[in-house]
C-alpha positions as CSV (number, residue, x, y, z in Angstrom):
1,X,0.0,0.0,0.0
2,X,2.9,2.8,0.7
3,X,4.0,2.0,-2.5
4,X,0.9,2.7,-4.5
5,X,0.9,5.9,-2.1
6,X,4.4,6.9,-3.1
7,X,3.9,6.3,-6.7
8,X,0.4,7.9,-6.8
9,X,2.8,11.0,-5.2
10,X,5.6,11.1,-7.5
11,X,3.3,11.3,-10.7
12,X,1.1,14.1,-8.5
13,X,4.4,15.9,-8.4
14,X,5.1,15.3,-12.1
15,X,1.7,16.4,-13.0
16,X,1.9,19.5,-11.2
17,X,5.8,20.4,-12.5
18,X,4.3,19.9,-16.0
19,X,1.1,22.5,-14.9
20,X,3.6,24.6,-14.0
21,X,5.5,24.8,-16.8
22,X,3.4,25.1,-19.2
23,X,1.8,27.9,-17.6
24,X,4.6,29.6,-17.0
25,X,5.8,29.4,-20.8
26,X,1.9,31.1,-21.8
27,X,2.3,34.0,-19.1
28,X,5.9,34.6,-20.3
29,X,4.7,34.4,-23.9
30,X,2.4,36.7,-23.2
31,X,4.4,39.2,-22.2
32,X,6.6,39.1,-25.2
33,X,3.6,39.5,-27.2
34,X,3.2,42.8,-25.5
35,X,6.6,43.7,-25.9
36,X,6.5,42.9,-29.5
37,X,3.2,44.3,-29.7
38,X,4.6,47.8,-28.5
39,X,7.7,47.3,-31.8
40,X,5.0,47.0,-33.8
41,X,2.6,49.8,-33.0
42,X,5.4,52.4,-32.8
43,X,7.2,50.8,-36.3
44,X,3.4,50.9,-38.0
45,X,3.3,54.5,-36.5
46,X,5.8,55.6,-38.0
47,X,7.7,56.7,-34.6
48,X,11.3,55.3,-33.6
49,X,10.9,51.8,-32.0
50,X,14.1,51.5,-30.7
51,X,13.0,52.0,-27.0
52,X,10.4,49.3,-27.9
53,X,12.7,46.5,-29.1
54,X,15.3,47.6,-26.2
55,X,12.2,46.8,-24.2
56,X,11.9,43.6,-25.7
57,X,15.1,42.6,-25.6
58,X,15.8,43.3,-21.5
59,X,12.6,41.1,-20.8
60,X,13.7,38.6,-23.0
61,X,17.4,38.3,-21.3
62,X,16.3,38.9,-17.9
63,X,13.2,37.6,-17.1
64,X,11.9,35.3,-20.7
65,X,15.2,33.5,-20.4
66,X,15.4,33.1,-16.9
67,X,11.6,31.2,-16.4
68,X,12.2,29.1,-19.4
69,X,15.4,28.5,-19.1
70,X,14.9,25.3,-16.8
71,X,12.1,24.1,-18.8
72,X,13.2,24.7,-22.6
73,X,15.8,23.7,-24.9
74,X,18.5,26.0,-25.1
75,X,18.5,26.1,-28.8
76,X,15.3,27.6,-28.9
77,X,15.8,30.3,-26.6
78,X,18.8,30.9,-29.1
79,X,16.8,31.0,-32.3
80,X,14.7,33.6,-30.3
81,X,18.1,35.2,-29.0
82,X,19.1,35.9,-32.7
83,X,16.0,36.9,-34.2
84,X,15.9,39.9,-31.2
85,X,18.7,41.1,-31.9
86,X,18.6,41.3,-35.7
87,X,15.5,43.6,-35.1
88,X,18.2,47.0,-34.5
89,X,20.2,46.0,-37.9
90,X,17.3,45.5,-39.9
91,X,15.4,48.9,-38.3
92,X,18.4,51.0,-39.5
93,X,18.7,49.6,-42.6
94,X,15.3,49.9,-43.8
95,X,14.5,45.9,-44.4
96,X,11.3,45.6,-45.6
97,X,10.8,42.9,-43.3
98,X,11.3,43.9,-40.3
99,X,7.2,43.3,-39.5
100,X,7.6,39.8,-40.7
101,X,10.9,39.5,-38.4
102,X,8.4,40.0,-35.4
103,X,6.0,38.0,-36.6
104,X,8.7,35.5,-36.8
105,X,9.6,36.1,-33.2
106,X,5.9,35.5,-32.0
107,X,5.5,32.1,-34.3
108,X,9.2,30.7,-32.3
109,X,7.6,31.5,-28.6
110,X,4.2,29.8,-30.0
111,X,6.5,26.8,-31.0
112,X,8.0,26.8,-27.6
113,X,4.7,26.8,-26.2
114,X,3.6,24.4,-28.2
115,X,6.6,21.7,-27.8
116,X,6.3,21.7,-24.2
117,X,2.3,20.2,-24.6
118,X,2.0,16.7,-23.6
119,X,1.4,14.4,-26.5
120,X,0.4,10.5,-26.6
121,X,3.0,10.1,-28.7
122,X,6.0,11.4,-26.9
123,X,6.0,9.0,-24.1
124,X,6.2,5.8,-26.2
């Protein structure tokens, strides 16, 4: 019987790490949406959105980073890490797609996101 107690309590545990997680991916993607949200309202506006993607890029290396960092693959936060900071380089030379570059940036968190949801097949 403590047996079936202690397993019942490890998966419990393992349940509620994976809750967790995967809520604290959506909040933290959430507020990168915001952040790149703000880029492009300020771009589309036709103001300067450096203090924008300046913005972005603190939250993403201070706090993005640090409450995924335990739960996602380092490549991906590195994929993300790149496209951030091409945002400057491509604002000052006039790329045409800079918009698409953010859009880009939302569609890697989503993946993140995405890649951390339980699936069927992933345990076998």
């Amino acid at each position: 019987m403590k047996r079936i107690v202690i397993c019942l309590t490890i998966i419990a545990i393992i349940l509620a790490v994976g809750i967790y997680a995967l809520a604290s991916i959506d909040g933290s993607n959430d507020r990168l949406y915001g952040h790149i949200e703000a880029v492009l309202a300020e771009y589309e506006s036709g103001g300067d959105p450096r203090p924008e993607i300046e913005a972005l890029r603190t939250f993403f290396e201070k706090k993005y980073v640090r409450a995924l960092g335990c739960f996602v693959n380092d490549d991906r936060l590195g994929e993300l890490s790149v496209s951030i900071s091409r945002l400057v380089p491509m604002l000052e030379s006039d790329c045409d797609e800079f918009t698409a570059e953010c859009e880009a940036i939302r569609e890697e968190a989503r993946q993140i996101y995405i890649r951390e949801l339980p699936e069927i097949f992933r345990i076998f």
